[in-house]
TISEDREN-253754 format. One record per atom (N, C-alpha, C): residue in one letter; residue number from 1; atom name; x, y, z. Coordinates in steps of 0.001 Angstrom, whole numbers. Layout:
<sites>
+----+-----+----+---------+---------+---------+
: aa :   i : at :      px :      py :      pz :
+----+-----+----+---------+---------+---------+
:  A : NUM : CA :       X :       Y :       Z :
...
+----+-----+----+---------+---------+---------+
</sites>
This chain:
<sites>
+----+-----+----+---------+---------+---------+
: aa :   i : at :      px :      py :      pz :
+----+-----+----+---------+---------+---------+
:  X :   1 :  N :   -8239 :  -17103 :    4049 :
:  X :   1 : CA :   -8272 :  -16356 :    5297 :
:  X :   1 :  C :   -8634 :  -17289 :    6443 :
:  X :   2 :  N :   -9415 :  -18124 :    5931 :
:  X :   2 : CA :  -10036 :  -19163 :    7214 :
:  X :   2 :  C :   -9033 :  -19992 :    7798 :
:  X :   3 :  N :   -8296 :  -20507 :    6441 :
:  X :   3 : CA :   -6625 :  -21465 :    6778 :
:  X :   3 :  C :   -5820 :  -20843 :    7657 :
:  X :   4 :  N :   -5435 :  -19436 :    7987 :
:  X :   4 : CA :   -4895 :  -19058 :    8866 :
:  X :   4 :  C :   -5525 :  -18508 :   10272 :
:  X :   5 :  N :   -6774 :  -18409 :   10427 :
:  X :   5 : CA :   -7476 :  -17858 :   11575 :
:  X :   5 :  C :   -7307 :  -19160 :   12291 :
:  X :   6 :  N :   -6982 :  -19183 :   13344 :
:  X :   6 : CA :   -7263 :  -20619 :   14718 :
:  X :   6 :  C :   -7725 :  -20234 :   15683 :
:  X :   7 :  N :   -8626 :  -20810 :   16066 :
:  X :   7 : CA :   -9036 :  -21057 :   17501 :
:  X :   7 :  C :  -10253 :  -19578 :   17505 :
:  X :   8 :  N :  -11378 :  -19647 :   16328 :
:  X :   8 : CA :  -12068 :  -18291 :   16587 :
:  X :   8 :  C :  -13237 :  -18011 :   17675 :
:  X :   9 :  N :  -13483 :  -18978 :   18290 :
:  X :   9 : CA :  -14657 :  -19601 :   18996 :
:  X :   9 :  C :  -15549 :  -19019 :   19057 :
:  X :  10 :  N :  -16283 :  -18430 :   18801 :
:  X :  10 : CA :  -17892 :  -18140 :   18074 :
:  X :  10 :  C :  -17975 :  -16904 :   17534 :
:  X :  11 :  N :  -16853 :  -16430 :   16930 :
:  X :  11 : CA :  -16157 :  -15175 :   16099 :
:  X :  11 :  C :  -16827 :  -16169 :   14364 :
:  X :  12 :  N :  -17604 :  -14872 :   13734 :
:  X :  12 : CA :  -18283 :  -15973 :   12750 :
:  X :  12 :  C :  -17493 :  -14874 :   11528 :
:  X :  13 :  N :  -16663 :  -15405 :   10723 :
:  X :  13 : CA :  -16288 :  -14449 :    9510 :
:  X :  13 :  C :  -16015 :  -14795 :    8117 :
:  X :  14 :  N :  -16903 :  -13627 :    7543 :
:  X :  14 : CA :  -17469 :  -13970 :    6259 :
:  X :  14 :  C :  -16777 :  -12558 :    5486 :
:  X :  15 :  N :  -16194 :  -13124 :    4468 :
:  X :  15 : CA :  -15262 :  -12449 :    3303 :
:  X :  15 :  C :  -15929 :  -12451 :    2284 :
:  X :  16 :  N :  -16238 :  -11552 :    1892 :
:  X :  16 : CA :  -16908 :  -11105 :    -205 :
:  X :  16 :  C :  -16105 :  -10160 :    -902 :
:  X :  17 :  N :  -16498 :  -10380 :   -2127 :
:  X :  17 : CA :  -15609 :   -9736 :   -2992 :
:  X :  17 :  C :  -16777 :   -8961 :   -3517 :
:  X :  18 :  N :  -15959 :   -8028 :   -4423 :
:  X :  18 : CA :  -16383 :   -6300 :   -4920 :
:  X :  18 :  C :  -15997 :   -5301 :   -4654 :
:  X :  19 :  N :  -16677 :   -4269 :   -5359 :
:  X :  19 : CA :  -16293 :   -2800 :   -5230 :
:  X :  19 :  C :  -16688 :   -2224 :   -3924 :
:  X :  20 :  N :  -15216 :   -1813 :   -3255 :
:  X :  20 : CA :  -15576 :   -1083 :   -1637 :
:  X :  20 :  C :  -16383 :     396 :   -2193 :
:  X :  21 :  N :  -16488 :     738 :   -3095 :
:  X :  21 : CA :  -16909 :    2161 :   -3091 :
:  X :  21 :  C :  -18000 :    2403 :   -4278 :
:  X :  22 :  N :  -18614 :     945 :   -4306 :
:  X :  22 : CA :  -20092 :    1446 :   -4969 :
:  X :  22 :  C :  -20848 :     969 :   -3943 :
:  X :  23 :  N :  -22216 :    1705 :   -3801 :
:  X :  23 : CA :  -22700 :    1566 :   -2829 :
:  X :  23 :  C :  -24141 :     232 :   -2984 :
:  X :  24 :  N :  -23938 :    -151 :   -4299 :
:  X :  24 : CA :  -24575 :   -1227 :   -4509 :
:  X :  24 :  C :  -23939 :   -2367 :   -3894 :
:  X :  25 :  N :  -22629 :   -2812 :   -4571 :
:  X :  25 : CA :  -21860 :   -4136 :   -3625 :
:  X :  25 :  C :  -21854 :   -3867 :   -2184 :
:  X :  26 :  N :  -21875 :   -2749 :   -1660 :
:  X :  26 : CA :  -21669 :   -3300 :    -439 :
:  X :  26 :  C :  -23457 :   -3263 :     138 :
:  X :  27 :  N :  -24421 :   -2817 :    -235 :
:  X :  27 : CA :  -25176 :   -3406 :     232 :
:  X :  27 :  C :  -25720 :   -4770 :    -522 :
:  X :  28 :  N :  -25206 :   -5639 :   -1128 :
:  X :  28 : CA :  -25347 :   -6714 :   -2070 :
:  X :  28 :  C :  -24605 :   -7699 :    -942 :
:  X :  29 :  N :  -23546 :   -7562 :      35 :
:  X :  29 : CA :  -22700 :   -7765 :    1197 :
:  X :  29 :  C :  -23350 :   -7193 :    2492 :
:  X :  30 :  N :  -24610 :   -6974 :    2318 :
:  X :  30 : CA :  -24951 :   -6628 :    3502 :
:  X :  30 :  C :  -24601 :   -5920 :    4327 :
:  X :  31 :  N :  -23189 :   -4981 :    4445 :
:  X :  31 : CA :  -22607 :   -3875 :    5250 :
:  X :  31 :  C :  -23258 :   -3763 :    6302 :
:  X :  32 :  N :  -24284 :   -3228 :    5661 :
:  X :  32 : CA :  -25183 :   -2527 :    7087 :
:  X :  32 :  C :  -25508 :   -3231 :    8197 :
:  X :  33 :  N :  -25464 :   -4226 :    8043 :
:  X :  33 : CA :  -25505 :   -5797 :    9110 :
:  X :  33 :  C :  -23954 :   -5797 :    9689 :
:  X :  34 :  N :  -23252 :   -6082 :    9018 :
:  X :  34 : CA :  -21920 :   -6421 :   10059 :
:  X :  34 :  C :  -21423 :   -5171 :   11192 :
:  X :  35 :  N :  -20982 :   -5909 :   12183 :
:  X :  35 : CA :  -20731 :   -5403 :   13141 :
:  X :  35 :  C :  -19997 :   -4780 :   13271 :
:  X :  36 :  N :  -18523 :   -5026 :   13059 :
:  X :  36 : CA :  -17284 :   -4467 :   12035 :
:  X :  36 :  C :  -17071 :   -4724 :   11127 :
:  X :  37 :  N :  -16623 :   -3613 :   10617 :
:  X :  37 : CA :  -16064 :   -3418 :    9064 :
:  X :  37 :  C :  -14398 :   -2935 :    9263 :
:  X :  38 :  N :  -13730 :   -3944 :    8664 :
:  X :  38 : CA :  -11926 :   -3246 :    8397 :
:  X :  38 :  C :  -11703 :   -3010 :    6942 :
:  X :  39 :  N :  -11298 :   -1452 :    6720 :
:  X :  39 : CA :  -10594 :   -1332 :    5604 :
:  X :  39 :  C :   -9172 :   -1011 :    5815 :
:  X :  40 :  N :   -8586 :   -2497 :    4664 :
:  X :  40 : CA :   -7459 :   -2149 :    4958 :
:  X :  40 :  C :   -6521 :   -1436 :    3505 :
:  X :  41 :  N :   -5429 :   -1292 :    3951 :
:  X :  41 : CA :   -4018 :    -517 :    3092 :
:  X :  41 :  C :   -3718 :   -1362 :    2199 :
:  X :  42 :  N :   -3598 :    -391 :     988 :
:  X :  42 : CA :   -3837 :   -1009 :    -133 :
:  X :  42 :  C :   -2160 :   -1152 :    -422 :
:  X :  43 :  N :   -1113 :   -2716 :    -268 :
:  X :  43 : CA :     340 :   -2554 :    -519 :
:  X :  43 :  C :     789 :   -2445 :   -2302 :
:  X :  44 :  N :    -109 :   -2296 :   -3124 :
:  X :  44 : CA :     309 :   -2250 :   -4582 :
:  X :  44 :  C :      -2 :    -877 :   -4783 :
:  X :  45 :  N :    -521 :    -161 :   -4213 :
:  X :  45 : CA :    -113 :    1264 :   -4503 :
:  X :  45 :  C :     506 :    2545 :   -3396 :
:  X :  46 :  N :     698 :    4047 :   -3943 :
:  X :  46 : CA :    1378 :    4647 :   -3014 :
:  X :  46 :  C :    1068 :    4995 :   -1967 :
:  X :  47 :  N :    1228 :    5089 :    -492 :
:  X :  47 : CA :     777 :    5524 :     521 :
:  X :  47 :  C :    -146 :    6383 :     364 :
:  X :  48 :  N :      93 :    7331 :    -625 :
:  X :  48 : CA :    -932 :    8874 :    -443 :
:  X :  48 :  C :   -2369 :    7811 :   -1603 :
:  X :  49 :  N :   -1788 :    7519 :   -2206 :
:  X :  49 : CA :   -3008 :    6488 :   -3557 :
:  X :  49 :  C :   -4005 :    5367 :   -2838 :
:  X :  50 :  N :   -2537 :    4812 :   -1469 :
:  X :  50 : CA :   -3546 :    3771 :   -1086 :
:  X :  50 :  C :   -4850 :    4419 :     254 :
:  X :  51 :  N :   -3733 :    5323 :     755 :
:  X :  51 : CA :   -5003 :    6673 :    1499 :
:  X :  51 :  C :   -6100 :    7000 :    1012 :
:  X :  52 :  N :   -5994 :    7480 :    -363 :
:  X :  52 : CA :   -7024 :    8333 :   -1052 :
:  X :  52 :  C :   -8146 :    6990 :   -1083 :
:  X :  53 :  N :   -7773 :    5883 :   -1467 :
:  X :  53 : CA :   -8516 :    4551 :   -1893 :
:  X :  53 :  C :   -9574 :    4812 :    -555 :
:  X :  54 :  N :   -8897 :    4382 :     407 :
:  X :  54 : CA :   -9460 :    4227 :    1938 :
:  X :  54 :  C :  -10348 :    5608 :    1930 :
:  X :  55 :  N :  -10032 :    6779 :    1826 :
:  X :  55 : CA :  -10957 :    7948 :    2484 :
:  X :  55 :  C :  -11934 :    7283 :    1272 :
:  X :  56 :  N :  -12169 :    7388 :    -183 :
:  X :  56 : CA :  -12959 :    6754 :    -833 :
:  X :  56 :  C :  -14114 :    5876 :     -69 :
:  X :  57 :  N :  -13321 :    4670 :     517 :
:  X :  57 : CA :  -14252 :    3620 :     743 :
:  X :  57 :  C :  -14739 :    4255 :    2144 :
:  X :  58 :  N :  -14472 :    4919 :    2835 :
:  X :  58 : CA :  -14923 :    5381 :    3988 :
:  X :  58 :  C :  -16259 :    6399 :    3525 :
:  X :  59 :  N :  -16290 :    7316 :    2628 :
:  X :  59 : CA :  -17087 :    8130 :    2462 :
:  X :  59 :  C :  -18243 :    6931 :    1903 :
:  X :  60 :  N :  -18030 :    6177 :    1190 :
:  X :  60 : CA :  -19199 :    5611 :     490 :
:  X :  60 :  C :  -19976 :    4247 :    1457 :
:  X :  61 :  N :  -19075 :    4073 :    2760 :
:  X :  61 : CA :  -19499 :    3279 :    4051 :
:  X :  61 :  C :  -20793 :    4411 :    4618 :
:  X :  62 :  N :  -20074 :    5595 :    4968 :
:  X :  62 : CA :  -20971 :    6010 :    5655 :
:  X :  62 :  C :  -21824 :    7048 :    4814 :
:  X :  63 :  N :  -21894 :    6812 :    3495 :
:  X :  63 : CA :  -23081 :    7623 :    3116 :
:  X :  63 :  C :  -24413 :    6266 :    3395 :
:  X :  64 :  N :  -24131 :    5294 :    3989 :
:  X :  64 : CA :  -25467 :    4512 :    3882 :
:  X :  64 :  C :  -26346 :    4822 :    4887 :
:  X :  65 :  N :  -27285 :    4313 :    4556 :
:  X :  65 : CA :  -28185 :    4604 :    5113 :
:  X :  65 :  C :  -28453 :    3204 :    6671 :
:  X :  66 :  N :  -28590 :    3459 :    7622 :
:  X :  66 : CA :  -28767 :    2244 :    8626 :
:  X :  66 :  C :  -27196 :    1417 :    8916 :
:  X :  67 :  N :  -26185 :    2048 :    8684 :
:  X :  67 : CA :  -24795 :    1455 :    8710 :
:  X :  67 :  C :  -24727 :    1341 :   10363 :
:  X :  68 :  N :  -24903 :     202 :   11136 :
:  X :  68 : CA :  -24215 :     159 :   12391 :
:  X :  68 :  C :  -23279 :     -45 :   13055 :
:  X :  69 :  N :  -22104 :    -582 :   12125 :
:  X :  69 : CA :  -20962 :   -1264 :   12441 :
:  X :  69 :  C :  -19923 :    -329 :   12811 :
:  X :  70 :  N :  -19086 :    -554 :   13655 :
:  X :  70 : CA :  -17996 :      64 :   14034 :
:  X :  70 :  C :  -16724 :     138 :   12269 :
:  X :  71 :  N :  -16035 :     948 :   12154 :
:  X :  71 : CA :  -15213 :    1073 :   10896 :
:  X :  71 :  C :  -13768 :    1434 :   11525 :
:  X :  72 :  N :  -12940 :     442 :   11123 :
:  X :  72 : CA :  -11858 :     556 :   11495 :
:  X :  72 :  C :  -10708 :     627 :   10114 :
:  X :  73 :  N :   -9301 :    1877 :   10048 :
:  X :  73 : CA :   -9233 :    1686 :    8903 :
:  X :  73 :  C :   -7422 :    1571 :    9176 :
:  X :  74 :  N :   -7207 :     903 :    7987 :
:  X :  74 : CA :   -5786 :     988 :    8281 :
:  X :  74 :  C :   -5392 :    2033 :    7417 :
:  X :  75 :  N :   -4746 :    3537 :    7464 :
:  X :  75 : CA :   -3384 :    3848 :    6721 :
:  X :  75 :  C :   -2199 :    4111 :    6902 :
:  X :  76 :  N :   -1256 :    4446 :    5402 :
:  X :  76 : CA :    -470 :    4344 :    5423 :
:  X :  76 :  C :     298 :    5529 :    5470 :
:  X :  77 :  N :    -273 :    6505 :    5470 :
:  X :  77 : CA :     610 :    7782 :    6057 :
:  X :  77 :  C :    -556 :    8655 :    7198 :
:  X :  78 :  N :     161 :    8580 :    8433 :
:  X :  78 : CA :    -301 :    9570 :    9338 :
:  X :  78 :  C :    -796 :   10864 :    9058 :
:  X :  79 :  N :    -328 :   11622 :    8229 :
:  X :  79 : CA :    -888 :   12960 :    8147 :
:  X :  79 :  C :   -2420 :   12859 :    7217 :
:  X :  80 :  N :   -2551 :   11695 :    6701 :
:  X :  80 : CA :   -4397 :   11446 :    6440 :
:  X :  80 :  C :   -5002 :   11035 :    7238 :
:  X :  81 :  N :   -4630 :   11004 :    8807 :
:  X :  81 : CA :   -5557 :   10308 :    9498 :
:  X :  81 :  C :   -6584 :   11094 :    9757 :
:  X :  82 :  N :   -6831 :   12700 :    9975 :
:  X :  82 : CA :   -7272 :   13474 :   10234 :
:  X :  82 :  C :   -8586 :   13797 :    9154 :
:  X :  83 :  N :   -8177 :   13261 :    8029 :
:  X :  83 : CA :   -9323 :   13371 :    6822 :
:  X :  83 :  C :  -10252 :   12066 :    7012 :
:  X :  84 :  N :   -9577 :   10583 :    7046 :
:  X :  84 : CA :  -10560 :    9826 :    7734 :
:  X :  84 :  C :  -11542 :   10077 :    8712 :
:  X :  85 :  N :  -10963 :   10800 :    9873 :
:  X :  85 : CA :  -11490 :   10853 :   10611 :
:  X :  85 :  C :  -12565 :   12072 :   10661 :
:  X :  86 :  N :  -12346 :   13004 :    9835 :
:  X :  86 : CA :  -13484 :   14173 :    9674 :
:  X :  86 :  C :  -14626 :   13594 :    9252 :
:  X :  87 :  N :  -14245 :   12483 :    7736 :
:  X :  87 : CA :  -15350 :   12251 :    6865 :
:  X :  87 :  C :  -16176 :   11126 :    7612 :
:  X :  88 :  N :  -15396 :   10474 :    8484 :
:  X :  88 : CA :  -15587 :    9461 :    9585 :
:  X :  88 :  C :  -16955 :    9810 :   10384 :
:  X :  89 :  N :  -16331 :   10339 :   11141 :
:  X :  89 : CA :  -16841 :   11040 :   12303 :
:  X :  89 :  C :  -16799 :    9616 :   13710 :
:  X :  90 :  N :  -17694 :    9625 :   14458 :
:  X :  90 : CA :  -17560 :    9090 :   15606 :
:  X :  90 :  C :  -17497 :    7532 :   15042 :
:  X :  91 :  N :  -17899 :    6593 :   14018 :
:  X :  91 : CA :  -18063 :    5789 :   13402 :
:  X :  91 :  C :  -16896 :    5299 :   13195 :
:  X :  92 :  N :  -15437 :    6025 :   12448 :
:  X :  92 : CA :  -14073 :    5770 :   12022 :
:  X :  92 :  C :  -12901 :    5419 :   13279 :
:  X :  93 :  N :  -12631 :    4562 :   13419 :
:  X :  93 : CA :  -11022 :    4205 :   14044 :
:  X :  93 :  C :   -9872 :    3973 :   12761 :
:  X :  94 :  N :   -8881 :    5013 :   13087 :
:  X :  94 : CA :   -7770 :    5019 :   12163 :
:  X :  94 :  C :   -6419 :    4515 :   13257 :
:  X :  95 :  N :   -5757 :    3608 :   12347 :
:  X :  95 : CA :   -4813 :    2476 :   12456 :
:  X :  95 :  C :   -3578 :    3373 :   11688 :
:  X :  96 :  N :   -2406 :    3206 :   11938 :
:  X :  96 : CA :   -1562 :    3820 :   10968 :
:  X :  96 :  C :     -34 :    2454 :   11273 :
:  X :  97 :  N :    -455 :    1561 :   10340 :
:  X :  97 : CA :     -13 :     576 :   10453 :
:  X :  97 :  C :    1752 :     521 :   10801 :
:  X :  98 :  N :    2456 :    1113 :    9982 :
:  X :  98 : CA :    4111 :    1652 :   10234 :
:  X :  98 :  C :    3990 :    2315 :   11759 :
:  X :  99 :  N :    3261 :    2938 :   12454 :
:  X :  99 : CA :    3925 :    3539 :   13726 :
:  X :  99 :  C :    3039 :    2666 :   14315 :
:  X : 100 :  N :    2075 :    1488 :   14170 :
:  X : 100 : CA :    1742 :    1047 :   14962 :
:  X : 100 :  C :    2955 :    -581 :   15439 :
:  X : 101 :  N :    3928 :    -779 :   14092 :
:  X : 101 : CA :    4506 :   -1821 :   14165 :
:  X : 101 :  C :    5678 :   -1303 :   14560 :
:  X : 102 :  N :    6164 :     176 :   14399 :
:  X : 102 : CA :    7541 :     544 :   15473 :
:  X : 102 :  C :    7187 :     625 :   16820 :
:  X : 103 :  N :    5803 :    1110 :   17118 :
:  X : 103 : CA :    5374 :    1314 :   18565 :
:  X : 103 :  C :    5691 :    -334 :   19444 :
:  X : 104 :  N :    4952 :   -1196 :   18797 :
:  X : 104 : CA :    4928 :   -2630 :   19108 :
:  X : 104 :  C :    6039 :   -2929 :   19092 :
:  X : 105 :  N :    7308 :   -3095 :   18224 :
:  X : 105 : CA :    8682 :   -3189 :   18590 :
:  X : 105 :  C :    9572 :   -2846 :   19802 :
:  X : 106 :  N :    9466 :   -1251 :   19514 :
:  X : 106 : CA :    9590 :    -813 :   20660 :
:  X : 106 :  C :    9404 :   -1549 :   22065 :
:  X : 107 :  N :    8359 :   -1614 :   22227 :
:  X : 107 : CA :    8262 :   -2507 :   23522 :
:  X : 107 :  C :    8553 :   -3944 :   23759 :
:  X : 108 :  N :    8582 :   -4499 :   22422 :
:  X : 108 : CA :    9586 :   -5633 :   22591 :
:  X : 108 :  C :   10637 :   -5897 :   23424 :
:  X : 109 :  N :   10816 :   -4827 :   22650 :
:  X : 109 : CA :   12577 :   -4032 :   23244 :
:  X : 109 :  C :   12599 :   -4038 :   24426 :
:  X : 110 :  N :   11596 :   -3448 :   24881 :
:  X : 110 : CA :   11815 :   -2681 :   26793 :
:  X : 110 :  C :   11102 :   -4067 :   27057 :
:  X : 111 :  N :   10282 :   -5028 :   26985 :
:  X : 111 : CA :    9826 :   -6339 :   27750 :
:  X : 111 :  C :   10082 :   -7488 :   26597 :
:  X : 112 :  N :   11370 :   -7993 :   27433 :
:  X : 112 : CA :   11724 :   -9291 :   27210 :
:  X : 112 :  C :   10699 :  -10340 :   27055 :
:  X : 113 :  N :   10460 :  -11339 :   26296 :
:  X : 113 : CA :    9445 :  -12337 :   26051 :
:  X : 113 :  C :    8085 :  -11829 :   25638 :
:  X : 114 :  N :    7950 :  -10139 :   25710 :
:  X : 114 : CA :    6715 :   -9808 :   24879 :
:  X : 114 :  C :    6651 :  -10253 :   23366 :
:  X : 115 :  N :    7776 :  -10582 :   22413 :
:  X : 115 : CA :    7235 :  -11011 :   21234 :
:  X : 115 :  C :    7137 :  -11921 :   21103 :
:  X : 116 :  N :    7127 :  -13341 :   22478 :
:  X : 116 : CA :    6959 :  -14490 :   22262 :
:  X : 116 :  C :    5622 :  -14574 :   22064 :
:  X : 117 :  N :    4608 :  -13449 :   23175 :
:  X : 117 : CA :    3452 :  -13828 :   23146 :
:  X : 117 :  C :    2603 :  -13165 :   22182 :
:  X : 118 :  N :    3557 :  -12318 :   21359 :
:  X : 118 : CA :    2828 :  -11414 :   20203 :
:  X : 118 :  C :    2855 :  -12177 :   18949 :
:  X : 119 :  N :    3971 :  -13376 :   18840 :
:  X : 119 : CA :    3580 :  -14118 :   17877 :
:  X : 119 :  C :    2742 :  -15322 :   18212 :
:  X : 120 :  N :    1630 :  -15170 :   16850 :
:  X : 120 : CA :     841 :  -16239 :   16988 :
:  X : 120 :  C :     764 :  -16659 :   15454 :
+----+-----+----+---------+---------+---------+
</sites>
């Protein structure tokens, strides 16, 4: 992950491994300390499977206790965003990655040289 990040300038990021939905690893990862937290879409299983994964790891984020971090989540079908966001509450930002990459196209489209500066 580090090989591809450039230029982070005092953006400090630290990757661990484990179970998103026991509530031991993630305080073993300190959770409750980071500032943001991204869960993302799981591409080896089905949209509704890799959803269910995510509301999972979302419920067991915020059953902690002292969690301050903002939670941002990616899925993969829109009509679960609404369950994130219940079990969420003010804490959850939901991403819905497919209409966020036609939306971004889209405007490709209508501004010339916008995907020069969207690729990095």
């Amino acid at each position: 992950i580090l090989e591809s990040l450039t230029d982070l300038r005092s953006t400090k990021v630290v990757v661990r491994s484990g179970s998103p939905i026991l509530a031991f690893d993630l305080k073993k990862v300190a959770v409750s300390s980071a500032r943001a937290i991204i869960v993302m879409s799981q591409d080896n299983l089905e949209p509704d499977e890799s959803d269910a994964m995510a509301l999972r790891v979302t419920l067991s984020l915020t059953s902690l206790e002292k969690l301050e971090g903002h939670i941002t989540v990616e899925l993969s079908d829109v009509d679960n965003r609404h369950l994130i966001e219940l079990v969420g509450r003010q804490k959850v930002e939901t991403i819905v990655s497919h209409d966020l990459i036609g939306r971004i196209m889209i405007q490709c489209a209508r501004q010339p040289g916008l995907a020069r500066v969207l690729d990095f």
